[in-house]
C-alpha positions in Angstrom: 86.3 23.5 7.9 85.4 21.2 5.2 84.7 17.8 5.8 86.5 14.9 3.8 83.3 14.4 2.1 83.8 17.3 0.9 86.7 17.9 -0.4 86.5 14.4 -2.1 86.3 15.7 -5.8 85.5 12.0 -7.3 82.1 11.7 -8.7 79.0 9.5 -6.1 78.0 6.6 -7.1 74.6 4.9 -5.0 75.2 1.3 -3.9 71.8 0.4 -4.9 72.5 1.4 -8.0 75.9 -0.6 -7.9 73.9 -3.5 -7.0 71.5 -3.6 -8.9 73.7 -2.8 -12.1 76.0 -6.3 -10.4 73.2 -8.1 -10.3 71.7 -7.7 -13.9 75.0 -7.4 -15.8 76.5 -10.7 -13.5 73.7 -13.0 -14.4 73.9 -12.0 -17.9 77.4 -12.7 -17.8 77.2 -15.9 -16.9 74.5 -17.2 -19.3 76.5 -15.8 -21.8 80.0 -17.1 -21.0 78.3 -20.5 -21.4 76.6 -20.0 -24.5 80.3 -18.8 -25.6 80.9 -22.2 -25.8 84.5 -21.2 -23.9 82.8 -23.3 -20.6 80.4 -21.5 -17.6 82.2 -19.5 -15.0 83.9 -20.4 -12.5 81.5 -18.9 -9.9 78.2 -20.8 -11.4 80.7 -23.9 -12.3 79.7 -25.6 -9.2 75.4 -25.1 -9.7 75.8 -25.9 -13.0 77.4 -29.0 -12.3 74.6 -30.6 -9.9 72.3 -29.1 -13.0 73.6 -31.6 -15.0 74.0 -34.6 -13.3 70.5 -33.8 -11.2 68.7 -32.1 -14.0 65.4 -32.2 -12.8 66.1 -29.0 -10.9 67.2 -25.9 -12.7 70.4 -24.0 -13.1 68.8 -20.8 -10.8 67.9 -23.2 -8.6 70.8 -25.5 -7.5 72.7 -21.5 -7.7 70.7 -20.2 -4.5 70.8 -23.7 -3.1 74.7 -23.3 -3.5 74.7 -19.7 -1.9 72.9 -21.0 1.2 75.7 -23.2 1.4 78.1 -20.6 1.3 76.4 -18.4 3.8 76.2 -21.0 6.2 79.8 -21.5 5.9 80.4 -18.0 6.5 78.4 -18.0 9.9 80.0 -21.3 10.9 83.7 -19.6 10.3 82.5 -15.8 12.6 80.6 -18.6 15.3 78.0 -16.0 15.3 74.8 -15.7 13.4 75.0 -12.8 11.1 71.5 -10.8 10.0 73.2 -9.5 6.8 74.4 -12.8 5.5 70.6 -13.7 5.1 70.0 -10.4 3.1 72.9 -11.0 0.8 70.9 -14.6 0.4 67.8 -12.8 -1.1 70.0 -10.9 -3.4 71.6 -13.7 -4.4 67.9 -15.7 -5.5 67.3 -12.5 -7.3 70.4 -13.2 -9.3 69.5 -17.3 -9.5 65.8 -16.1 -11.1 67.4 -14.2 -13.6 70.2 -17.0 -14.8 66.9 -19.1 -15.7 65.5 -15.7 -17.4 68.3 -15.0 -19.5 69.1 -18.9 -20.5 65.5 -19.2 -21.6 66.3 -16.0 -24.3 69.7 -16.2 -25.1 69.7 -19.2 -27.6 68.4 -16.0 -29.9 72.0 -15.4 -30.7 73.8 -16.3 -33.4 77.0 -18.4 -33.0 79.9 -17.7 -35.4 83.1 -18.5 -33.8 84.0 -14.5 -34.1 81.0 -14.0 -32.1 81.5 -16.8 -29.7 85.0 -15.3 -29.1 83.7 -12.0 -28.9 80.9 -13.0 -26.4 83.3 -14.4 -23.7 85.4 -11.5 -23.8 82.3 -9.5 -22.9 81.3 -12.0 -20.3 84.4 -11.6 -19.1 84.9 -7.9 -18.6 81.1 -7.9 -17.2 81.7 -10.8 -14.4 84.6 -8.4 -13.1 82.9 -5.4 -13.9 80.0 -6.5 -11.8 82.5 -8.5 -9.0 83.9 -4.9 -8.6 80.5 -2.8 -7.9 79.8 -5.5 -5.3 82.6 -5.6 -3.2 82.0 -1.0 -2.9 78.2 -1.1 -3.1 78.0 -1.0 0.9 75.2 -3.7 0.9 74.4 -7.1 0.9 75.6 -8.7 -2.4 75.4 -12.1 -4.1 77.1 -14.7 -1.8 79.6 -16.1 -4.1 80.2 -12.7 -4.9 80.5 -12.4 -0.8 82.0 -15.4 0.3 85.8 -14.3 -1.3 85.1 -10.6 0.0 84.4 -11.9 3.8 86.4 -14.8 3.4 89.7 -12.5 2.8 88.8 -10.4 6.3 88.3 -13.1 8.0 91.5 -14.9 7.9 93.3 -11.9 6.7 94.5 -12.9 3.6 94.5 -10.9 0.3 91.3 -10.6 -1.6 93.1 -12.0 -5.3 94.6 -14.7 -3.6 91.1 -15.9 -2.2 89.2 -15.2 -5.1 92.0 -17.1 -7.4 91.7 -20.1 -5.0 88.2 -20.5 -4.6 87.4 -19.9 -8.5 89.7 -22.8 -8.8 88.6 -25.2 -5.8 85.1 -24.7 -7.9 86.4 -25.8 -11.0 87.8 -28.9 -9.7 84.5 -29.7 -8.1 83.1 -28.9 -11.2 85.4 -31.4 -12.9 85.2 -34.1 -10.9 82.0 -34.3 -10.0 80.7 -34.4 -13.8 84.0 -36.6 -15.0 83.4 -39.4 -12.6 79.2 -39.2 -12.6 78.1 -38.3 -16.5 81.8 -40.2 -17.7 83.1 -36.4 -19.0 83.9 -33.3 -17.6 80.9 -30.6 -18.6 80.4 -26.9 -18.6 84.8 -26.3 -18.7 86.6 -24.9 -21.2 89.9 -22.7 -22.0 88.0 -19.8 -21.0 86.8 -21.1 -17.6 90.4 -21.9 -16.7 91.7 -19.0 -17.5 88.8 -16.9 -15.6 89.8 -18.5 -13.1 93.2 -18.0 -12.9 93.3 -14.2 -13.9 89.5 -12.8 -12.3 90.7 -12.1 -9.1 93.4 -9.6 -10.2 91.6 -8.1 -13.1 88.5 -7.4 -10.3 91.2 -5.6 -8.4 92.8 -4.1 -11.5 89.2 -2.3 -12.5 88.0 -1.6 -8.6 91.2 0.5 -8.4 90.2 2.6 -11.5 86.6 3.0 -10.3 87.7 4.2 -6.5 90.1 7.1 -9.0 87.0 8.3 -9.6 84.2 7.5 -7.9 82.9 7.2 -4.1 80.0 4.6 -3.1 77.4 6.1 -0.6 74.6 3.9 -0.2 71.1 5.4 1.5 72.6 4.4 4.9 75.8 6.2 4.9 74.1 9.0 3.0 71.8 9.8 6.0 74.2 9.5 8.6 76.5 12.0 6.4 73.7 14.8 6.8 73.2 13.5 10.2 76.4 14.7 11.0 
């Protein structure tokens, strides 16, 4: 009799591979929705605040800083300590290290308006792209990439509705936190706010298409396959 792994005809993909490809396109992403001019993310909106009104650490920096945060508050909402939240952390200074890479390169661009339109479209499509490897890659991923995911089993609620909410919560610290320190609100635009408001069910939009056709088996779930 065949197994269901079997007679699953969609095509594997490896998590690593899933994450690593998240990893690389999502930091691009966000350097380049800023350079867009449209305004930064809405997931790098709160790192990028502290950035500018404590600018004698870097944008990478103040990003992991902010993911500790986040994992911490994921522990504190299970009440348990939990070994994998501490591996998504490492992934996640991976992805901080490379926002400081790619902002060091990108000023290379040009900037026509045409192309600034044309980059935060791309931005845009990669940030969910990359949103929706993370949550089937099977493995630790970025924690503000994680906190939504985790956040949505833990108090059972769905994952759009979460994401929406916390892209926006972000924003406002975002806003007020630059409005009422530096006098005007930095790093927010028309394309921020409307990130925020349509990620979460364009993320869900694309990870239905990619479960059409593929399956995610990362190295641990492949071994115990031929283990069975």
């Amino acid at each position: 009799m065949k197994t269901n792994e079997e007679e699953d005809s969609r095509h594997i993909f490896r998590g690593e591979l899933a994450l690593v490809i998240a990893v690389m396109i999502n930091s691009l992403a966000v350097i380049l929705m800023l350079y867009s001019g449209s305004g930064i993310s809405a997931i790098s909106s709160v790192p990028y605040a502290f950035e500018k009104v404590f600018p004698v650490i870097t944008l990478g920096t103040w990003t992991y800083i902010f993911q500790a945060l986040l994992i911490l508050s994921l522990m504190i909402l299970r009440k348990k300590f939990v070994p994998a939240y501490l591996c998504s952390f490492l992934v996640g200074f991976a992805f901080s290290e490379l926002l400081d890479v790619n902002e060091a390169w990108i000023n290379i661009l040009p900037k026509t308006i045409p192309l600034r339109v044309l980059y935060f479209v791309i931005s845009y499509l990669l940030i969910c792209i990359g949103i929706a490897l993370s949550n089937r890659c099977g493995l630790p991923i970025i924690p503000t990439d994680l906190f939504p995911r985790e956040l949505s089993e833990i108090i059972k609620v769905k994952y759009s509705k979460i994401k929406v909410s916390f892209d926006v919560i972000c924003l406002m610290i975002t806003a007020c936190m630059t409005g009422l320190i530096l006098g005007h609100i930095n790093g927010l635009g028309i394309g921020t706010v409307m990130a925020a408001f349509t990620m979460g069910k364009v993320i869900g939009l694309i990870g239905d298409e990619m479960d059409k056709h593929f399956r995610f088996v990362n190295f641990t779930q492949h071994c115990s396959l031929h283990v069975q």
